[in-house]
N, C-alpha and C positions, 0 to 999 in steps of 0.2 A: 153441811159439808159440800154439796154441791153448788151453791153458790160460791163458797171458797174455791174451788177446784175451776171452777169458769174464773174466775177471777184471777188466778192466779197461771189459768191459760193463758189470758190476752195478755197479761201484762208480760208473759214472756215474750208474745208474739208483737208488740209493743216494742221491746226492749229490742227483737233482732232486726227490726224493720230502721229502726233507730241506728243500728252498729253497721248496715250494712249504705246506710243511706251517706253515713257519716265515711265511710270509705271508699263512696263513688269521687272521682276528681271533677269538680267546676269546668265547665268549657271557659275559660277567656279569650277564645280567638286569638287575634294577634298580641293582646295587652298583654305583657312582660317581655315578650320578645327583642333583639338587639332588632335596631334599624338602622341602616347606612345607606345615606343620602349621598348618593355621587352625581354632580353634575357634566352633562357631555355636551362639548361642540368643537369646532375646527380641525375637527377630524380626531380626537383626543379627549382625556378627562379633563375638563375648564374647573379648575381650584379643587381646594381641600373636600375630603369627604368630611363628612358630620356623622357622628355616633351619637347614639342616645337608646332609652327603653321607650319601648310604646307602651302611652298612660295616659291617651286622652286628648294631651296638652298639645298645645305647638312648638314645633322644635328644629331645627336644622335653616335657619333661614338662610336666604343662599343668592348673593350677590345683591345683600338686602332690600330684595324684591318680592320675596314670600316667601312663608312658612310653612311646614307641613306638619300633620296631626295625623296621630295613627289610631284608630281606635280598635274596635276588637274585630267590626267586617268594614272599614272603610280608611280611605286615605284620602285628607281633605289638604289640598292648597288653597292657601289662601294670599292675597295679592295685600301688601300693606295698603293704608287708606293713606297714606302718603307718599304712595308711589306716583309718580306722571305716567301718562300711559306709553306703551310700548308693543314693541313686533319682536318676535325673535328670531334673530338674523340665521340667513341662509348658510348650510354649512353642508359638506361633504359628508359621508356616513361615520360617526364616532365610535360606534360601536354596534360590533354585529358580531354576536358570541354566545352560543345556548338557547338561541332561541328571540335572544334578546335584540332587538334593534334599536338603534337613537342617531339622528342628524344633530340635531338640537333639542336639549330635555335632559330628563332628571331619570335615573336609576334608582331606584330602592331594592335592598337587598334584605333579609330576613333572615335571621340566626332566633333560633330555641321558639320559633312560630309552626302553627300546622302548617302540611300543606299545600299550597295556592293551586285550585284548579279551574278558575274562574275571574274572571274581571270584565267589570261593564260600566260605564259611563252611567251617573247617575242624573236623573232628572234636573238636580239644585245644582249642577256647572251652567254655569254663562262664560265659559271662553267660549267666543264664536268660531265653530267653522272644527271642534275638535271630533271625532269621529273610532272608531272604533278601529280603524286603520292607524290611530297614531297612538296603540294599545300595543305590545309584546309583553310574556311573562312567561315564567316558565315555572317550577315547583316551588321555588325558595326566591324569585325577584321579581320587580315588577316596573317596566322600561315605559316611559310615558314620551312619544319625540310632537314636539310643538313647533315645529320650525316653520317660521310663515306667519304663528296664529298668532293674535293680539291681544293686549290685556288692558285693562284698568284699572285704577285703585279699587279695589273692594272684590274684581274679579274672585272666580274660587271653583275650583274644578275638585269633582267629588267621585272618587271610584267606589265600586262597591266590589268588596272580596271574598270571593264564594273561596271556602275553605273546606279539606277534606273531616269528612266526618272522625271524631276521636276515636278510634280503637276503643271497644268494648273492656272495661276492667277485667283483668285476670280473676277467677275462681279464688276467691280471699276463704282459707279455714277458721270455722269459726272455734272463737277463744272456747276451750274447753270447759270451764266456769259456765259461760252463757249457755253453752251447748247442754250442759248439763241442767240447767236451771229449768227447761225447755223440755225437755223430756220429764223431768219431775214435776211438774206444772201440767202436762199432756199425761201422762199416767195417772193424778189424781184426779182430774177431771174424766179419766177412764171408768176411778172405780166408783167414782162419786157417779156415773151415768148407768153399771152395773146395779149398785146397790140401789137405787130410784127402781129399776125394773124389777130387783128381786121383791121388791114390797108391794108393787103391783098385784104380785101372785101368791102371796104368801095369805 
């Protein structure tokens, strides 16, 4: 009886460890989120925005000169391998709004993402000469201005995005069934631990 009674502890405590793990939510960072690729220069938005979900892939290519890829802490540009190289031409301020700055450069903006309390130039960029000054963001965007800097085919500038931590899951009640199953599981390993003591002394 007491082996059954242990036995029938863990496996309840098995079972809630299981229901509760099973109702915690996955962090994905940025991956699902809407992204909207706005490019800035001449004092104004330069062409159409690009929408897409972030999944990884490259997407929004933008005056068919590079891609960009969202992943769950990063935003990778990437320079086609057939592009010639290039400088991005001088331009008056485009946009200065929330925080945000750009002469020349790309906005990303973030819908259904945590977030953004952080961004930093990662080690695997080779645009020469880009710097941590030619970085703005603010909770939900994130303004990159390259005016001046130069690229070449294969270029690829890599942000890394420090994201605010997910909000701890609310108090979930547990299903009345398991709950119960858990106290009758916990009470016969009570009296299966009783009875073992009364034989002791008997």
């Amino acid at each position: 009886m007491g082996g059954l009674g242990r036995r029938m502890a863990a496996t309840a405590a098995i079972a809630m460890m299981g229901f509760l793990a099973a109702t915690a939510p996955a962090s994905a960072g940025m991956i699902g989120g809407e992204v909207t690729s706005q490019y800035y220069a001449y004092g104004k938005k330069s062409g159409a925005a690009s929408v897409f979900t972030a999944d990884g892939r490259a997407h929004a290519r933008t005056f068919n000169t590079f891609d960009v890829t969202v992943t769950a802490t990063q935003i990778i540009y990437d320079f086609r391998t057939t592009v010639a190289s290039g400088t991005w031409s001088t331009s008056v301020p485009s946009l200065n709004l929330d925080g945000l700055w750009i002469r020349s450069g790309n906005l990303l903006s973030f819908d259904g993402a945590p977030t953004i309390i952080g961004v930093t130039i990662d080690a695997a960029t080779t645009m020469t000469g880009l710097t941590a000054a030619n970085l703005t963001f603010n909770d939900s965007a994130i303004a990159i201005d390259w005016m001046g800097r130069s690229y070449n085919a294969g270029t690829r500038v890599v942000l890394n995005v420090e994201l605010a931590s997910a909000a701890p899951p609310a108090a979930v009640g547990e299903p009345p069934a398991l709950a119960m199953a858990g106290l009758a599981a916990l009470g016969l390993a009570g009296t299966a631990a009783r009875r073992r003591r009364g034989a002791k002394f008997a």
